[in-house]
C-alpha positions in Angstrom: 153.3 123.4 141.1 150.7 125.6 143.3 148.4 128.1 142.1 147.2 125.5 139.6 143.2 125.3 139.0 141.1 124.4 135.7 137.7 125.1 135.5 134.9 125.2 133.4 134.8 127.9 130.7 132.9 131.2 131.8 131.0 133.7 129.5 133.3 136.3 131.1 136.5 133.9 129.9 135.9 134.8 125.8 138.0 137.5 125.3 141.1 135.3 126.6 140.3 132.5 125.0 139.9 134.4 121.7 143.3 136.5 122.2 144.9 133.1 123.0 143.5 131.6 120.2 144.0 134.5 118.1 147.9 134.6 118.7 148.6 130.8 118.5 146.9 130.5 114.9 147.1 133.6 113.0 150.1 132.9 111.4 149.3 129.0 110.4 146.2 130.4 108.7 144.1 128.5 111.4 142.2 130.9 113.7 138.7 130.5 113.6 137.4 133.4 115.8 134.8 133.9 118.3 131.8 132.9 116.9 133.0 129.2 115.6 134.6 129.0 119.3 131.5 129.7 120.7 129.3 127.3 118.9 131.6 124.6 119.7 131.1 125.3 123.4 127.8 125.7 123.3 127.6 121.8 121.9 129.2 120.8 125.0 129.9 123.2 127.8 130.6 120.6 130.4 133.7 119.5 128.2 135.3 122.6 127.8 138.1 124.4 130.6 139.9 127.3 131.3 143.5 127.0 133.3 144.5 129.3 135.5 147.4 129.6 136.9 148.8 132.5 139.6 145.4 133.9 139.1 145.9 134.5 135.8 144.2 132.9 132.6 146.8 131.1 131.1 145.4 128.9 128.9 142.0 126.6 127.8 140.8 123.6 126.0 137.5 122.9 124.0 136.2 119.4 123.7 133.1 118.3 122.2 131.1 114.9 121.4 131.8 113.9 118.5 131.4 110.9 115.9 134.7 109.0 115.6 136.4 109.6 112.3 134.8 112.9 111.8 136.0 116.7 113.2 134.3 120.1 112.9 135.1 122.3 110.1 137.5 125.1 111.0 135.5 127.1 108.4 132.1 126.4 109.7 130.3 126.9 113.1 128.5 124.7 115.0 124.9 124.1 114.4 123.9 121.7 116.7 123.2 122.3 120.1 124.6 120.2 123.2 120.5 118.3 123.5 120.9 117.6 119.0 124.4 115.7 119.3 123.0 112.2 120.4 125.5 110.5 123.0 128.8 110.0 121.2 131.2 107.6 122.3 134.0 109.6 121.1 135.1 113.0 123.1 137.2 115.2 120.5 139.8 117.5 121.6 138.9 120.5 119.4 141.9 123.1 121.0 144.4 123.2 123.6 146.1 126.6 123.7 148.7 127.8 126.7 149.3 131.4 126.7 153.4 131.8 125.9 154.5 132.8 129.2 153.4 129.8 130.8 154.7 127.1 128.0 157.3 124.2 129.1 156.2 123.7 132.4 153.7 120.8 131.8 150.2 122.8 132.3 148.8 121.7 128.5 149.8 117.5 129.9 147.9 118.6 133.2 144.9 120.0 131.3 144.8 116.9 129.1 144.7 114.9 132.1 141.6 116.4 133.2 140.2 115.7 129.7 141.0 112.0 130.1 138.9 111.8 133.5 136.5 113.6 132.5 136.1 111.4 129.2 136.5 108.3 131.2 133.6 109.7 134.1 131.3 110.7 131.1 131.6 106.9 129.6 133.7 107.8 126.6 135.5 104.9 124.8 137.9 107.0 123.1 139.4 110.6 122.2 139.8 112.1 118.8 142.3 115.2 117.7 143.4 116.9 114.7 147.3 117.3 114.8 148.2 120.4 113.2 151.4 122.6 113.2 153.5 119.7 113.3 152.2 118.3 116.3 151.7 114.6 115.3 154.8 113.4 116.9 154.0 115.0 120.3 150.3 113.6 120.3 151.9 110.2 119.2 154.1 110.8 122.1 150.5 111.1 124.0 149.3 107.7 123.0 147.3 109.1 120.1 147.2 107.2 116.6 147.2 108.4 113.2 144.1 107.5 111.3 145.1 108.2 107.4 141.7 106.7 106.3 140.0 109.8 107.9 139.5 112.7 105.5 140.0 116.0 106.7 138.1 119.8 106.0 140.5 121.2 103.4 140.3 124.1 106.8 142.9 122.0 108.5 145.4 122.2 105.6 147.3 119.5 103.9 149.7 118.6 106.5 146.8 117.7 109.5 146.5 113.8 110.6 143.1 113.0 112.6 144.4 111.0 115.6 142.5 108.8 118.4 143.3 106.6 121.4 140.7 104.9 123.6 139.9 106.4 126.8 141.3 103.4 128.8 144.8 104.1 127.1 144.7 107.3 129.0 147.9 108.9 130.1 149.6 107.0 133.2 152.7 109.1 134.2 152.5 109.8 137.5 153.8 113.2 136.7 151.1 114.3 135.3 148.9 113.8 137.9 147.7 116.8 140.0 149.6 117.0 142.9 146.7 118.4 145.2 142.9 119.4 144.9 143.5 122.8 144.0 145.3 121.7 141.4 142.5 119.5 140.2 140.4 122.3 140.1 
Protein backbone atom coordinates (compact mmCIF):
# COMPACT_ATOMS: atom_id res chain seq x y z
CA UNK A 1 0.00 0.00 0.00
CA UNK A 2 1.58 3.50 -1.19
CA UNK A 3 0.90 6.74 0.15
CA UNK A 4 1.74 5.33 3.55
CA UNK A 5 3.92 7.70 6.03
CA UNK A 6 3.86 7.99 10.05
CA UNK A 7 5.46 10.68 11.63
CA UNK A 8 5.86 12.38 14.64
CA UNK A 9 2.88 14.18 16.11
CA UNK A 10 2.76 18.07 15.17
CA UNK A 11 1.23 21.00 17.14
CA UNK A 12 -0.72 21.66 13.96
CA UNK A 13 -1.95 17.76 14.13
CA UNK A 14 -4.41 18.45 17.50
CA UNK A 15 -7.45 19.09 16.11
CA UNK A 16 -7.40 15.63 14.24
CA UNK A 17 -6.27 13.82 16.81
CA UNK A 18 -8.93 15.28 19.09
CA UNK A 19 -11.91 14.71 16.44
CA UNK A 20 -10.49 11.20 16.01
CA UNK A 21 -10.38 10.62 19.46
CA UNK A 22 -13.48 12.37 20.07
CA UNK A 23 -15.57 10.00 17.69
CA UNK A 24 -13.98 6.68 18.59
CA UNK A 25 -14.78 7.18 22.45
CA UNK A 26 -17.74 9.24 23.00
CA UNK A 27 -20.06 6.68 23.12
CA UNK A 28 -17.94 4.13 25.53
CA UNK A 29 -17.81 6.99 27.98
CA UNK A 30 -13.95 7.17 27.38
CA UNK A 31 -12.85 10.33 25.58
CA UNK A 32 -10.61 12.26 27.50
CA UNK A 33 -10.16 15.56 25.42
CA UNK A 34 -7.45 17.80 24.47
CA UNK A 35 -5.85 18.79 27.37
CA UNK A 36 -5.20 15.05 29.04
CA UNK A 37 -4.04 14.21 25.26
CA UNK A 38 -1.75 16.79 25.36
CA UNK A 39 -0.08 16.17 28.69
CA UNK A 40 0.52 12.83 27.68
CA UNK A 41 2.46 13.89 24.69
CA UNK A 42 4.21 16.30 26.30
CA UNK A 43 5.71 13.28 28.68
CA UNK A 44 7.11 11.81 25.66
CA UNK A 45 6.85 13.42 22.28
CA UNK A 46 9.44 11.25 20.60
CA UNK A 47 6.81 8.26 21.25
CA UNK A 48 3.94 9.62 19.83
CA UNK A 49 2.85 9.44 15.71
CA UNK A 50 0.49 10.59 13.34
CA UNK A 51 -0.39 8.30 10.08
CA UNK A 52 -1.04 9.62 7.07
CA UNK A 53 -2.22 8.16 4.45
CA UNK A 54 -3.19 9.71 0.62
CA UNK A 55 -2.18 12.90 2.31
CA UNK A 56 -4.74 12.77 4.61
CA UNK A 57 -4.62 12.29 8.54
CA UNK A 58 -5.99 9.14 9.03
CA UNK A 59 -5.15 8.10 12.19
CA UNK A 60 -2.44 8.43 15.44
CA UNK A 61 -1.02 6.73 18.38
CA UNK A 62 0.29 8.09 21.79
CA UNK A 63 2.88 6.21 23.75
CA UNK A 64 4.54 7.18 26.79
CA UNK A 65 7.17 5.78 29.48
CA UNK A 66 5.78 4.30 31.86
CA UNK A 67 6.22 1.99 35.10
CA UNK A 68 5.06 -1.58 34.28
CA UNK A 69 1.92 -2.49 36.05
CA UNK A 70 0.75 1.04 36.19
CA UNK A 71 -1.36 3.28 33.35
CA UNK A 72 -2.44 6.98 33.39
CA UNK A 73 -5.66 7.94 34.60
CA UNK A 74 -8.24 8.62 31.87
CA UNK A 75 -9.64 11.21 34.30
CA UNK A 76 -6.42 12.91 35.18
CA UNK A 77 -3.75 14.80 33.10
CA UNK A 78 -0.32 14.39 33.08
CA UNK A 79 1.89 16.12 35.41
CA UNK A 80 5.08 15.15 34.71
CA UNK A 81 7.08 16.36 32.07
CA UNK A 82 9.24 14.11 29.55
CA UNK A 83 12.85 15.27 31.85
CA UNK A 84 10.50 14.13 35.57
CA UNK A 85 9.67 10.40 34.19
CA UNK A 86 13.08 8.76 34.97
CA UNK A 87 13.99 6.12 32.21
CA UNK A 88 11.26 3.46 32.29
CA UNK A 89 11.72 0.12 30.92
CA UNK A 90 8.28 -0.12 29.94
CA UNK A 91 6.80 1.93 26.75
CA UNK A 92 2.85 2.02 27.16
CA UNK A 93 0.61 2.27 24.31
CA UNK A 94 -1.78 4.99 25.69
CA UNK A 95 -4.19 5.22 22.18
CA UNK A 96 -4.31 3.93 18.70
CA UNK A 97 -7.21 5.47 16.79
CA UNK A 98 -7.75 4.97 12.73
CA UNK A 99 -10.16 7.38 11.40
CA UNK A 100 -13.27 5.06 9.89
CA UNK A 101 -12.64 5.37 6.39
CA UNK A 102 -9.41 3.92 6.48
CA UNK A 103 -10.24 0.85 8.97
CA UNK A 104 -9.56 -2.99 7.73
CA UNK A 105 -6.78 -2.41 5.67
CA UNK A 106 -4.00 -3.09 8.23
CA UNK A 107 -2.72 0.74 8.91
CA UNK A 108 -3.34 0.38 13.07
CA UNK A 109 -0.74 -3.33 12.68
CA UNK A 110 1.57 -0.96 10.61
CA UNK A 111 1.56 1.82 13.20
CA UNK A 112 2.14 -0.73 15.96
CA UNK A 113 4.94 -1.89 14.14
CA UNK A 114 6.62 1.31 14.27
CA UNK A 115 5.93 1.34 18.09
CA UNK A 116 7.75 -1.92 18.43
CA UNK A 117 11.01 -0.53 16.70
CA UNK A 118 10.95 2.32 18.18
CA UNK A 119 10.48 0.60 21.72
CA UNK A 120 13.16 -1.84 20.76
CA UNK A 121 15.73 1.25 19.41
CA UNK A 122 14.95 3.23 22.67
CA UNK A 123 16.03 0.03 24.88
CA UNK A 124 12.59 -0.88 26.13
CA UNK A 125 12.13 -4.39 27.56
CA UNK A 126 8.54 -4.43 27.19
CA UNK A 127 5.08 -2.66 26.10
CA UNK A 128 2.00 -2.15 28.28
CA UNK A 129 -1.84 -1.44 27.06
CA UNK A 130 -5.08 -1.08 28.48
CA UNK A 131 -7.68 -3.26 26.41
CA UNK A 132 -10.82 -1.59 26.32
CA UNK A 133 -13.98 -1.88 24.10
CA UNK A 134 -13.61 -5.39 23.91
CA UNK A 135 -10.34 -5.39 22.43
CA UNK A 136 -8.49 -8.05 24.66
CA UNK A 137 -8.83 -10.77 22.22
CA UNK A 138 -7.34 -8.70 19.33
CA UNK A 139 -4.34 -7.46 21.51
CA UNK A 140 -3.95 -11.22 22.75
CA UNK A 141 -4.00 -11.92 19.06
CA UNK A 142 -0.94 -9.24 19.17
CA UNK A 143 1.17 -11.11 21.54
CA UNK A 144 -0.09 -9.06 24.47
CA UNK A 145 -0.88 -10.76 28.03
CA UNK A 146 -3.47 -10.09 30.42
CA UNK A 147 -2.20 -9.07 33.74
CA UNK A 148 -5.37 -9.49 36.26
CA UNK A 149 -3.02 -8.57 39.28
CA UNK A 150 -2.87 -4.94 37.82
CA UNK A 151 -5.59 -2.62 39.11
CA UNK A 152 -7.04 -0.26 36.95
CA UNK A 153 -8.44 3.71 37.27
CA UNK A 154 -12.16 3.05 37.87
CA UNK A 155 -11.75 5.69 34.26
CA UNK A 156 -11.17 2.66 32.29
CA UNK A 157 -14.41 0.91 33.39
CA UNK A 158 -15.03 -2.50 34.62
CA UNK A 159 -14.48 -4.45 31.62
CA UNK A 160 -10.58 -3.02 30.87
CA UNK A 161 -7.61 -5.75 31.31
CA UNK A 162 -3.91 -4.04 31.51
CA UNK A 163 -1.88 -6.17 29.08
CA UNK A 164 2.03 -6.39 28.32
CA UNK A 165 4.53 -8.37 26.15
CA UNK A 166 8.27 -7.86 26.03
CA UNK A 167 9.69 -5.91 23.40
CA UNK A 168 11.71 -8.90 21.93
CA UNK A 169 8.23 -10.70 21.44
CA UNK A 170 7.52 -8.07 18.99
CA UNK A 171 5.33 -8.76 16.06
CA UNK A 172 7.04 -10.98 13.26
CA UNK A 173 4.54 -11.22 10.32
CA UNK A 174 6.13 -10.30 7.49
CA UNK A 175 3.00 -8.58 6.41
CA UNK A 176 3.23 -6.12 8.54
CA UNK A 177 6.36 -4.90 7.71
CA UNK A 178 6.50 -1.64 5.58
CA UNK A 179 6.88 -2.49 2.25
CA UNK A 180 9.15 0.72 1.34
CA UNK A 181 10.77 3.84 3.10
CA UNK A 182 7.98 6.01 2.51
CA UNK A 183 6.00 3.70 4.17
CA UNK A 184 8.28 3.79 7.09
CA UNK A 185 7.87 7.22 7.40
Amino acid sequence: MSGIRIRLLLEDDWDAVVELEERAYRASGLAEGREALRSRHRVSPSTCFVLEHGGGFVGYLLALPYPLHRCPDLSLAEVRTDRESGRESNLHLHDVVIAEQARGRGLARRMLRHLEETGRAGGYRTLSLVAVQGSRALWAELGYRARPETVLPASYGAEAVYMSKPVEAAVTDPALAPSSAAEAG
